[in-house]
C-alpha positions as MATLAB code, in Angstrom:
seq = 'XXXXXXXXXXXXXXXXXXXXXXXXXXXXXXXXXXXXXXXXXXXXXXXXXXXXXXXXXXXXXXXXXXXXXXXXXXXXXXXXXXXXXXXXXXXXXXXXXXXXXXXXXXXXXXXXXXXXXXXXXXXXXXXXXXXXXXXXXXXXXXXXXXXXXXXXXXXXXXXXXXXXXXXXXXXXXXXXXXXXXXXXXXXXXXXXXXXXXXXXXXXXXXXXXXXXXXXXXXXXXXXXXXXXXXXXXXXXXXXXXXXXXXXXXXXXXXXXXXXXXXXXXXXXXXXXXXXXXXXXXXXXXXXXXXXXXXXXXXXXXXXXXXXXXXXXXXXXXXXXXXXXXXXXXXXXXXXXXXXXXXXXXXXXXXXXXXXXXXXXXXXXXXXXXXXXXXXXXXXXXXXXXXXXXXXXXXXXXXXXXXXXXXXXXXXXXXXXXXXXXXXXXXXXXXXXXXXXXXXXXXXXXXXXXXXXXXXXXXXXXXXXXXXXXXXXXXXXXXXXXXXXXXXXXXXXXXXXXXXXXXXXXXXXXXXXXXXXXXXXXXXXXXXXXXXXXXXXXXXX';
ca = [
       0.000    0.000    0.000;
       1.037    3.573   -0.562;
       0.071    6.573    0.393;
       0.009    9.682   -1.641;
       2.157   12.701   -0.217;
       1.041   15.622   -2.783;
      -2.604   15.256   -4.274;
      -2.164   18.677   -5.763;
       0.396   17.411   -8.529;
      -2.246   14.913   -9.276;
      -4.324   17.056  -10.955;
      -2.250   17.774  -13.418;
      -3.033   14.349  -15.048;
      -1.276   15.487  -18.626;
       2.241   16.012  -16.973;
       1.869   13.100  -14.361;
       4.080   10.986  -15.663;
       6.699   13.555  -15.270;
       6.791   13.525  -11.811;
       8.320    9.395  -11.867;
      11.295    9.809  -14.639;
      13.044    9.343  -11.405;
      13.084    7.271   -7.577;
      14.068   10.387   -6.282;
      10.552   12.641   -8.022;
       8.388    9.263   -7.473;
       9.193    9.012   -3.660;
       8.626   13.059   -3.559;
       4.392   12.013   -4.245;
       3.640    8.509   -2.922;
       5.267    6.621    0.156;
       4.948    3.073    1.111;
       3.074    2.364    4.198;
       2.909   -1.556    3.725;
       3.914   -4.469    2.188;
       3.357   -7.976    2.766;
       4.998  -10.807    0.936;
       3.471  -14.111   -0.588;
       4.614  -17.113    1.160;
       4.050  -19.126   -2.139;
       3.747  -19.065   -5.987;
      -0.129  -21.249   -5.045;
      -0.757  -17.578   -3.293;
       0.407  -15.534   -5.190;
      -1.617  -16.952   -7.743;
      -4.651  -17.144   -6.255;
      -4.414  -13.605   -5.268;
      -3.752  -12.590   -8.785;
      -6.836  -14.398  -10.441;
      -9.416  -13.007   -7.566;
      -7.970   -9.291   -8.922;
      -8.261  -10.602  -12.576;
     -12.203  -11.542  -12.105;
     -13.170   -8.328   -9.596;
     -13.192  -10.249   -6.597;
     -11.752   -9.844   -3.004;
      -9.026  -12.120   -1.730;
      -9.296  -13.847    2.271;
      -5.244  -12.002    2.110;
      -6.616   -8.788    0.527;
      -9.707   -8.317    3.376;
      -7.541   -8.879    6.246;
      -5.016   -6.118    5.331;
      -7.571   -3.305    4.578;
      -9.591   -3.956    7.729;
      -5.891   -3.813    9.459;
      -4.770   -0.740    7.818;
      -7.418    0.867    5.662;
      -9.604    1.182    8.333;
      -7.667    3.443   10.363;
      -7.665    5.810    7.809;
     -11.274    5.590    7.036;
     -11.676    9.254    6.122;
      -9.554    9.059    3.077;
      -9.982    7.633   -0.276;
      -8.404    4.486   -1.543;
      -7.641    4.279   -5.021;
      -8.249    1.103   -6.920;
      -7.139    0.327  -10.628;
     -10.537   -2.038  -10.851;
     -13.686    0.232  -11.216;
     -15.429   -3.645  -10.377;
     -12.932   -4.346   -7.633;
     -13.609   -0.772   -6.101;
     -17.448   -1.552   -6.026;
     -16.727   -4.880   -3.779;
     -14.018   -3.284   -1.618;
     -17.518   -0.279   -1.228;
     -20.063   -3.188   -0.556;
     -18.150   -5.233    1.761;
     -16.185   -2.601    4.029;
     -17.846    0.618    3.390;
     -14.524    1.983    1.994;
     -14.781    4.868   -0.488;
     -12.607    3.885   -3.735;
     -11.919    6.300   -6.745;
     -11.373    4.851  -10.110;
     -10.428    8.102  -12.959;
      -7.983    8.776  -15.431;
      -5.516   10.578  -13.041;
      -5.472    6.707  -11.040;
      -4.695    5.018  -14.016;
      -1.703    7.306  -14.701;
      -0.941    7.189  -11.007;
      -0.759    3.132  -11.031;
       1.698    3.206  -14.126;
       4.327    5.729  -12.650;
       4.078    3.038   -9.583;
       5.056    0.356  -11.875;
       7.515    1.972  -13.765;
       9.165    2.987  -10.511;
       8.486   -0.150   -8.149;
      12.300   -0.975   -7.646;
      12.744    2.235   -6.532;
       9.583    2.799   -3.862;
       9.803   -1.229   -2.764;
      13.625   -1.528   -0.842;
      15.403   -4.589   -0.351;
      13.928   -6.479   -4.004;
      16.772   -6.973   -6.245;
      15.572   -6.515  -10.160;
      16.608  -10.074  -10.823;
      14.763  -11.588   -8.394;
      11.647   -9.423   -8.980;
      11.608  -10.150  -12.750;
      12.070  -13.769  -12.167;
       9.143  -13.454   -9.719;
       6.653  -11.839  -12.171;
       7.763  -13.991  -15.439;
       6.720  -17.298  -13.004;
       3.482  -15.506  -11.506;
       2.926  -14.937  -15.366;
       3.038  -18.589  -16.239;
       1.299  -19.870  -13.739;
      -1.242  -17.659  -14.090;
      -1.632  -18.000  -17.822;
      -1.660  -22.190  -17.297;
      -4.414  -21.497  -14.897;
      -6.984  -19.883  -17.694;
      -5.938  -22.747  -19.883;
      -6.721  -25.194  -16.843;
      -9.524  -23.854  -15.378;
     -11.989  -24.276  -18.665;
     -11.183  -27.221  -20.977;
     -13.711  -27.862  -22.772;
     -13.659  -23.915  -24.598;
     -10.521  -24.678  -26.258;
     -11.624  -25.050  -29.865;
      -8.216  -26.235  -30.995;
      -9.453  -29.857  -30.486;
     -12.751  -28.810  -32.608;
     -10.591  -27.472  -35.590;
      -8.729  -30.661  -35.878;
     -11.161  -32.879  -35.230;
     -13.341  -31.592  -38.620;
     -10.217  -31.307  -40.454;
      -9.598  -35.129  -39.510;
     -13.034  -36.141  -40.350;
     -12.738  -34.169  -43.725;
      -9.472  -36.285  -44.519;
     -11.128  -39.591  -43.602;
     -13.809  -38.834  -46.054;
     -11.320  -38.626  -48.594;
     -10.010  -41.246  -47.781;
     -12.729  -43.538  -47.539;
     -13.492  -42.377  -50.820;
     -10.607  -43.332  -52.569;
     -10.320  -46.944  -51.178;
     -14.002  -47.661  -51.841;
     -13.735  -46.966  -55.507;
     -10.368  -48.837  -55.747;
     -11.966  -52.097  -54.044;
     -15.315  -51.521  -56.442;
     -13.359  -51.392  -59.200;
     -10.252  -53.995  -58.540;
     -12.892  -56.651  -57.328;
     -15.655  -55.766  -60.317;
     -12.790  -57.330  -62.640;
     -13.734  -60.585  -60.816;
     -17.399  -60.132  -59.808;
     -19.001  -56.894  -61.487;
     -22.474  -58.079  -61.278;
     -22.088  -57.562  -57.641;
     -21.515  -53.362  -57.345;
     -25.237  -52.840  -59.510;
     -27.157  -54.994  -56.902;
     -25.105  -54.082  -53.647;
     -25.424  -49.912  -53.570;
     -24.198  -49.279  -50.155;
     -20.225  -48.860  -50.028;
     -19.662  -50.216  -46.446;
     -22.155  -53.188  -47.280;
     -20.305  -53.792  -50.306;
     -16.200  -54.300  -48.398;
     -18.512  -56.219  -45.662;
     -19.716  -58.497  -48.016;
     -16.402  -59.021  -50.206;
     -14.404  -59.506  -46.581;
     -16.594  -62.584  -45.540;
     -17.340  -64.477  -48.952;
     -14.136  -63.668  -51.074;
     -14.483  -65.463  -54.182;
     -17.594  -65.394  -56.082;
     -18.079  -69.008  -56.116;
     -18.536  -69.373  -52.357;
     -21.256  -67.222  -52.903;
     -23.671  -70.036  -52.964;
     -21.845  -72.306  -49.913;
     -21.837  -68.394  -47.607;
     -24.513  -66.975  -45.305;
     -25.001  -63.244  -45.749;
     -27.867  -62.633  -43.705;
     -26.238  -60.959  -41.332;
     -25.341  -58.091  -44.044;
     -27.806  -58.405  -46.777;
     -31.621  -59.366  -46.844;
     -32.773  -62.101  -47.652;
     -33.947  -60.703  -51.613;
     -30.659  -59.052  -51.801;
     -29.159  -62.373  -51.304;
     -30.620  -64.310  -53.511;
     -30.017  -62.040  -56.065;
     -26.421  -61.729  -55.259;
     -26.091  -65.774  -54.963;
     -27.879  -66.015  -58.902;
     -25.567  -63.677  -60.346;
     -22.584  -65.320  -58.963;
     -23.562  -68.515  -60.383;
     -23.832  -67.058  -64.268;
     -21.107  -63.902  -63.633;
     -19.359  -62.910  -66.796;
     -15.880  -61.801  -64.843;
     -12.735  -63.086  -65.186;
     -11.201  -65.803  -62.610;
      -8.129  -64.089  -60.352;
      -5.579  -65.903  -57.938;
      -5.871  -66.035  -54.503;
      -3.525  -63.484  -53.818;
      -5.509  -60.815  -55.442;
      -8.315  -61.799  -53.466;
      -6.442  -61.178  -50.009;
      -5.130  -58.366  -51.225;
      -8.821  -57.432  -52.241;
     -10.224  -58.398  -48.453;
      -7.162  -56.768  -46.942;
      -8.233  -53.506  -48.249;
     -11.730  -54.234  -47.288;
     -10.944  -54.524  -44.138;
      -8.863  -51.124  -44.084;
     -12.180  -49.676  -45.263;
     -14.272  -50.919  -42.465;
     -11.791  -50.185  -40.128;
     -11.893  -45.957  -41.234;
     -15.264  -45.853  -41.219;
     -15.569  -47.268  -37.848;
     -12.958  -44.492  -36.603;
     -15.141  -41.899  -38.742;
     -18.508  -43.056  -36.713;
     -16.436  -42.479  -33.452;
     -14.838  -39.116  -34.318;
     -18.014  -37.841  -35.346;
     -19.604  -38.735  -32.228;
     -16.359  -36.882  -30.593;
     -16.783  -33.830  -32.521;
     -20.555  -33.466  -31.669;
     -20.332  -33.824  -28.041;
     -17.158  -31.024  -28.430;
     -19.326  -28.726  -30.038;
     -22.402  -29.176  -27.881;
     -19.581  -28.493  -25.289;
     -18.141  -25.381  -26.395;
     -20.813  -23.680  -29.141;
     -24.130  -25.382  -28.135;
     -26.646  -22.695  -29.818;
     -24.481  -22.520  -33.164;
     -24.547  -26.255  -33.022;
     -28.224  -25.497  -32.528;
     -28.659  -23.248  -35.441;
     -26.291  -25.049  -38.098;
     -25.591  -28.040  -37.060;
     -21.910  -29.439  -35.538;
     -20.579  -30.113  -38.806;
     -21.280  -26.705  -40.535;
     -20.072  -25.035  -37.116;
     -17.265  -26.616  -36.836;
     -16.051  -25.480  -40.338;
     -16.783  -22.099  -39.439;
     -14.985  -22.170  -36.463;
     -12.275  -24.081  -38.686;
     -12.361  -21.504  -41.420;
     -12.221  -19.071  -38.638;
      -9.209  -20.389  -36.708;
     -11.075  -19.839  -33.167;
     -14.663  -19.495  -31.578;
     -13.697  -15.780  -30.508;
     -12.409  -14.739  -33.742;
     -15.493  -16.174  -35.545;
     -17.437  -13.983  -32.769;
     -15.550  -11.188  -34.159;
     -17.387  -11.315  -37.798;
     -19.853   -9.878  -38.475;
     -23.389  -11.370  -39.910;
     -22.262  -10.751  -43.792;
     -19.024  -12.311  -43.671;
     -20.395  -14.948  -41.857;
     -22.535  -15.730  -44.495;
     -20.244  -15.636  -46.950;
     -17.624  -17.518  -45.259;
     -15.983  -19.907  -47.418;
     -16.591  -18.353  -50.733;
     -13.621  -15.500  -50.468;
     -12.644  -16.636  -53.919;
     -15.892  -16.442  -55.864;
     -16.493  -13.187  -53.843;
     -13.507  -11.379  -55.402;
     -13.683  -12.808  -58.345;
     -17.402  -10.996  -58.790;
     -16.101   -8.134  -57.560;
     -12.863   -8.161  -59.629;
     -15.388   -9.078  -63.131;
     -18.239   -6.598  -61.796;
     -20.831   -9.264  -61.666;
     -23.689  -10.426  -58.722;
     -21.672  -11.337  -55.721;
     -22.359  -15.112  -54.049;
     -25.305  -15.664  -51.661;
     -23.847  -18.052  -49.491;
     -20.138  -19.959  -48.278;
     -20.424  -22.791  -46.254;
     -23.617  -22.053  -44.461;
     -25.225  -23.377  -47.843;
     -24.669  -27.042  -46.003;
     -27.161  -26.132  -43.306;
     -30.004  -27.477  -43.295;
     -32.029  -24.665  -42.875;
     -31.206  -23.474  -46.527;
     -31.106  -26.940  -47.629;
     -34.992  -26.605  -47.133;
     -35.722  -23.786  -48.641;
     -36.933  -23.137  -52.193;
     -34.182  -22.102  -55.119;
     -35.677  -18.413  -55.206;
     -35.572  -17.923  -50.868;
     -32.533  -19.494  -50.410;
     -30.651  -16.088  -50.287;
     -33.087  -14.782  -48.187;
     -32.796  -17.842  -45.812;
     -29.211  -17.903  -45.767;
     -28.832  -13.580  -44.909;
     -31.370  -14.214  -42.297;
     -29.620  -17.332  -40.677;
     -26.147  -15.569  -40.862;
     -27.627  -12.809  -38.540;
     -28.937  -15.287  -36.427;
     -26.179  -17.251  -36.259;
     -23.976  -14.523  -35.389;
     -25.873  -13.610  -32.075;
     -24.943  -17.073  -31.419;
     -21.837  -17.466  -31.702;
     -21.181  -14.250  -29.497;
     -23.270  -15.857  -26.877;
     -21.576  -18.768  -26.997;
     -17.972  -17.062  -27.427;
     -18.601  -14.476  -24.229;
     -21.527  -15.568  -22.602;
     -21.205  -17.343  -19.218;
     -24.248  -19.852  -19.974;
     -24.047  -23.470  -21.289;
     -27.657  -23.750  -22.171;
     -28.910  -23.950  -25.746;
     -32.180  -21.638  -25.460;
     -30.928  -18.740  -26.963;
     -30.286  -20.985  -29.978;
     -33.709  -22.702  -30.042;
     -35.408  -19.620  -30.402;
     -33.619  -18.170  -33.048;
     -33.941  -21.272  -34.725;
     -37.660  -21.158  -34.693;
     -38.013  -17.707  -36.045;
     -35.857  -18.745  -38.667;
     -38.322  -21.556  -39.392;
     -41.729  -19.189  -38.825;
     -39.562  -17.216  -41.399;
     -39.452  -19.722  -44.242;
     -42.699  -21.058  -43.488;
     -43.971  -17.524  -44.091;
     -41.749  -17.287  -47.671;
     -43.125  -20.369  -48.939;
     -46.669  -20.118  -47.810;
     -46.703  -16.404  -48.255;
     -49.454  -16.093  -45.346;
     -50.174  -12.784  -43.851;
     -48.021  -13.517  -40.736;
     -45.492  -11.529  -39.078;
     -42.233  -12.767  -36.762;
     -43.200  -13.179  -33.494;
     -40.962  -15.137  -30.650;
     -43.773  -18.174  -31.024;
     -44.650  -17.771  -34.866;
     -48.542  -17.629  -33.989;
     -49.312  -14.232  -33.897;
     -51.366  -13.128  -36.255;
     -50.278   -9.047  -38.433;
     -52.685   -6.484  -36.893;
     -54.785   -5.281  -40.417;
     -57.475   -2.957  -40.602;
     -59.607   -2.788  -43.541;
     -59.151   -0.752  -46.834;
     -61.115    2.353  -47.153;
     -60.938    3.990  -50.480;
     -61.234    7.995  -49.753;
     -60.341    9.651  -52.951;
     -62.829   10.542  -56.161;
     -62.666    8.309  -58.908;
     -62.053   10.081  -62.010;
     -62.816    8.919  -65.488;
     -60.277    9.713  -68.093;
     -61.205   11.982  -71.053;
     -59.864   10.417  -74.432;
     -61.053   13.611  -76.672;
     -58.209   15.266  -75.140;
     -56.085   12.553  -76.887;
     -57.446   13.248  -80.605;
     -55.660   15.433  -82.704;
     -58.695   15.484  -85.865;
     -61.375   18.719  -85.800;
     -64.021   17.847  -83.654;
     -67.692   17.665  -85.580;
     -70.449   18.930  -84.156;
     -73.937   16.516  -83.375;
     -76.058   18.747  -85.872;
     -73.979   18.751  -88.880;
     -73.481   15.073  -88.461;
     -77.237   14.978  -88.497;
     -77.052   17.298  -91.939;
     -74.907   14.637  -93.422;
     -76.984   11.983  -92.373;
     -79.669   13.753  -94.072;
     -78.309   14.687  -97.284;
     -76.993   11.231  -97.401;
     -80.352   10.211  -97.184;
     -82.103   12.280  -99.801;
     -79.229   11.465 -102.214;
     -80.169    7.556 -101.905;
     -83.823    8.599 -102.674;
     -83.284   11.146 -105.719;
     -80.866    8.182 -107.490;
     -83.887    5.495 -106.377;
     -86.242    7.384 -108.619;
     -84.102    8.551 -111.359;
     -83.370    5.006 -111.992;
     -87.590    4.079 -111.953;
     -87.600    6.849 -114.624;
     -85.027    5.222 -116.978;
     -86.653    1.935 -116.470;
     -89.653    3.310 -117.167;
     -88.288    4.425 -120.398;
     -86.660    1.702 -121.543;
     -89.911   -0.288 -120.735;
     -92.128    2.313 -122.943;
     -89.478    1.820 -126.186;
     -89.735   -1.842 -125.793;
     -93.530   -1.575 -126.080;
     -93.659    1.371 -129.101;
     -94.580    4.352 -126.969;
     -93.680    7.375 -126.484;
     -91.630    8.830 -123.813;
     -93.046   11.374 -121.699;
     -90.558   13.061 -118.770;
     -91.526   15.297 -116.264;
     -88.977   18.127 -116.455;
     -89.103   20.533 -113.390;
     -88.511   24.429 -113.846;
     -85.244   24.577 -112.879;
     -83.841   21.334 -114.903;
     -85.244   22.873 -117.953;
     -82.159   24.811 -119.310;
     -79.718   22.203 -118.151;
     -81.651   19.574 -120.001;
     -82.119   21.554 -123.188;
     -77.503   22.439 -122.652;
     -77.742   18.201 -122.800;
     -80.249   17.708 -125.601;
     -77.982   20.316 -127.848;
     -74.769   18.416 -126.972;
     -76.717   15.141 -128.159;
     -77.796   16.641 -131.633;
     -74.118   17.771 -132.540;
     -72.855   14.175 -131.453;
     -75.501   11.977 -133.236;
     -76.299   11.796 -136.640;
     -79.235   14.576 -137.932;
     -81.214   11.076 -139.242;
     -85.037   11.268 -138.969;
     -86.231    8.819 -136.251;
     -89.230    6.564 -137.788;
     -91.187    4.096 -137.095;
     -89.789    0.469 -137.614;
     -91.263   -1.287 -140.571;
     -91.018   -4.673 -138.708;
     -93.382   -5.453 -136.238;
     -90.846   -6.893 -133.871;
     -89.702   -5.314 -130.886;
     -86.547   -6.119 -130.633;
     -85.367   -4.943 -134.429;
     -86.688   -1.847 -132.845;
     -84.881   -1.812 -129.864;
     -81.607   -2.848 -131.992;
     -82.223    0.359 -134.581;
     -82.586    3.127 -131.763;
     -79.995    0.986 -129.260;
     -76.772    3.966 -129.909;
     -79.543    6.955 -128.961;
     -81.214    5.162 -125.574;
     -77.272    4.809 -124.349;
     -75.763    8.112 -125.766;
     -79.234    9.072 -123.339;
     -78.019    7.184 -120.362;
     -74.011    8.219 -119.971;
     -75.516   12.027 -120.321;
     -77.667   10.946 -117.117;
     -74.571    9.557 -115.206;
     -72.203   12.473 -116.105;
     -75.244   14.888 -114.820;
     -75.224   12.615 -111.363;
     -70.961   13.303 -110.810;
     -71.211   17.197 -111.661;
     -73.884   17.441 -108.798;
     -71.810   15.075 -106.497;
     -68.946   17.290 -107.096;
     -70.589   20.567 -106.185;
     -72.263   19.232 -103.214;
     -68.848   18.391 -102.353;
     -67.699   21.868 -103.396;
     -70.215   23.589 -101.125;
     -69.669   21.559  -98.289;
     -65.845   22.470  -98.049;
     -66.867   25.681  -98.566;
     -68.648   26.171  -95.400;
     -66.641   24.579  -93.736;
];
């Protein structure tokens, strides 16, 4: 313990540190008033590790209700705001924690040889590097199961095995198909398959064998008539212990794989029970792999947890300026695995967030239990249930809850569009449509009878009689302009009567006159079109 000598050069918590370049300036502000030894490195250590987690040593209580407590009026400075609260709580001691303590408490321990007497430096850095040691082996001893090292090569292992396994299985398919390949189409399963080849061997003791411990019983039959009428070649039996040999290296791996897969789960419900929750152990353990610890993996955040695993295709998107990846290798849980094609991106951002809570939890969280993982879990579920169903839901904590929505009141006028606004043409008015209309009309009626009249006429020739027209007053000079253009045209021949009674000789003699008659009629019928049409523009 020391005691501070001038508070007033405290203040001055800028130019502190000037004041312990030197013993001589350090001893000037504090002075030691006690110090007690450790009788042992077990003490010392325990000491150390109650400061470390903010609590209060047996050692540490005795001395301050010794000392402290004659000195009650004054203030005891602690390093450890959560220390100071205890020391508060327990012996009604007021502690300051500031900036100008923090700065006090390193010119201390830049100056320690100098305030402490009778400590050589040797000794006291020999005493600090052991206290060090020990104390860092104690956090490694004192929680076992949260070192993730095991984790990351446990999943590496189990990633090599499958490998592995892999490669031996389709050497023993294929070296033993040479002898028996009727057998790898009937017997699918890989382990079944070396199980089967280890106990029977060659293909002809097929038939003498009992495989009902391996296959069924229509499996085996099948297996037994094939070997009778095989097509493959006949090998030594060398190459058939050499076959079983490797068989039984087969087995043997995936025996070791069952059993370091039931390590690796109970590690990971150990040390990251809600991600195991979330993902699964296999998926969190390559994260945590990929990540080379739980606590740096804590350290991402959600997006690059997603994406985790796919650092390659990522810059290679952004490198060609094309749609980044969705998903690394939280594509393997089987969260996403359920989802549809089109929500799997959806899924997998929503996970990653999730997950990431999780793995904090896990990574600095005091609790063991797997709650905190459960529920996420389920709102990811309520989540995809809602994508795929596309219900009128929203994400609750139990999924149930039904979106609050009141009904749809339309406020606003309804108004109709105008399309006359859209027209570029002059706009016509109702009544001279209805003048068209009519002149249309009385033009269909005054043809109608002019062509009665000409039949009329033609009719009366046919029979021998003579034409008689009703000329109106103001037709009379325009027919008698037509009848003068007629005479210059035709022939000046007097028109008599036919000798021959027949009518037709008749009609034959005076045939160029009736249709001379009847192109006058139509020209007459296109002039009058034409100025109709001349005074229509015109009032227009």
């Amino acid at each position: 313990f020391l005691q501070v000598l001038n508070e007033k050069k405290l203040q001055e918590v800028d130019s502190l540190w000037k004041e312990f370049e030197t013993p001589e300036k350090a001893n000037k502000i504090v002075k030691l008033k006690h110090f007690e030894k450790f009788q042992d490195t077990t003490e010392a250590l325990a000491a150390s590790t109650a400061l470390v987690e903010g609590k209060l040593s047996k050692n540490l209580k005795k001395i301050l209700k010794k000392i402290v407590a004659k000195d009650a009026h004054e203030q005891l400075a602690v390093a450890d705001a959560k220390l100071g609260g205890v020391i508060k709580e327990k012996l009604n001691l007021s502690c300051i924690h500031s900036p100008m303590v923090t700065e006090l408490m390193r010119g201390i321990r830049s100056q320690i040889e100098g305030l402490i007497t009778g400590l050589p430096s040797r000794e006291m850095a020999a005493m600090c590097l052991g206290l060090a040691h020990s104390l860092s082996r104690y956090k490694l001893k004192f929680s076992p199961d949260k070192v993730d090292t095991m984790i990351i090569q446990a999943i590496s292992l189990l990633d090599d095995l499958d490998k592995e396994l892999n490669n031996y299985i389709m050497r023993c398919r294929e070296w033993y198909g040479w002898h028996f390949p009727e057998l790898g189409k009937i017997i699918t399963d890989n382990l079944t398959y070396c199980k089967c080849v280890h106990k029977v061997g060659d293909r002809s003791n097929f038939a003498s064998s009992d495989v009902s411990d391996i296959l069924p019983e229509e499996i085996e039959e099948d297996v037994k008539a094939a070997a009778e009428i095989s097509m493959g070649t006949e090998v030594s039996e060398e190459d058939i212990n050499n076959i079983i040999h490797l068989c039984d290296q087969v087995i043997e791996i995936s025996e070791y794989r069952t059993q370091l897969y039931d390590y690796l789960k109970n590690r990971m419900m150990a040390i990251a029970p809600n991600l195991t929750v979330m993902v699964g152990e296999l998926v969190g353990a390559r994260l945590i792999a990929h990540a080379g610890s739980l606590l740096n993996l804590a350290k991402h955040p959600a997006s690059t947890v997603q994406l985790l695993g796919a650092e390659k295709a990522l810059f290679r998107a952004l490198k060609t300026k094309r749609d980044t990846p969705k998903f690394g290798l939280i594509y393997h849980a089987s969260l996403v695995g359920q989802s549809n094609t089109k929500n799997k991106g959806k899924i997998s951002r929503m996970l990653a967030a999730k997950t990431a809570l999780t793995i904090r939890y896990d990574a600095l969280g005091e609790d063991t239990s797997a709650e905190m993982g459960a529920e996420n879990r389920l709102k990811v579920e309520t989540r995809l249930r809602l994508l795929e169903e596309r219900g009128i839901r929203r994400i609750s904590g139990t999924g149930k809850a039904l979106a609050k929505t009141d009904k749809y009141q339309n406020k606003s006028e309804v108004k109709v569009f105008d399309p006359s606004g859209d027209s570029t043409l002059p706009v016509v008015s109702k009544k001279r449509k209805i003048q068209e209309v009519d002149e249309q009309d009385t033009e269909v009626a005054v043809k109608a009878k002019k062509f009665k009249a000409e039949m009329k006429e033609v009719t009366a020739v046919e029979d021998g009689e003579p034409v008689k027209k009703k000329k109106k007053k103001k037709d009379k000079e325009k027919q008698a302009e037509e009848e003068e253009v007629l005479s210059e045209e035709l022939p000046t021949s007097p028109i008599t009567e036919p000798p021959c009674l027949d009518t037709h000789v008749a009609l034959l003699d005076h045939y160029p006159l009736f249709m001379a008659t009847f192109v006058c009629l139509q020209n007459t019928e296109k002039k009058k079109k034409k100025k109709k049409k001349m005074k229509n523009e015109s009032e227009d």
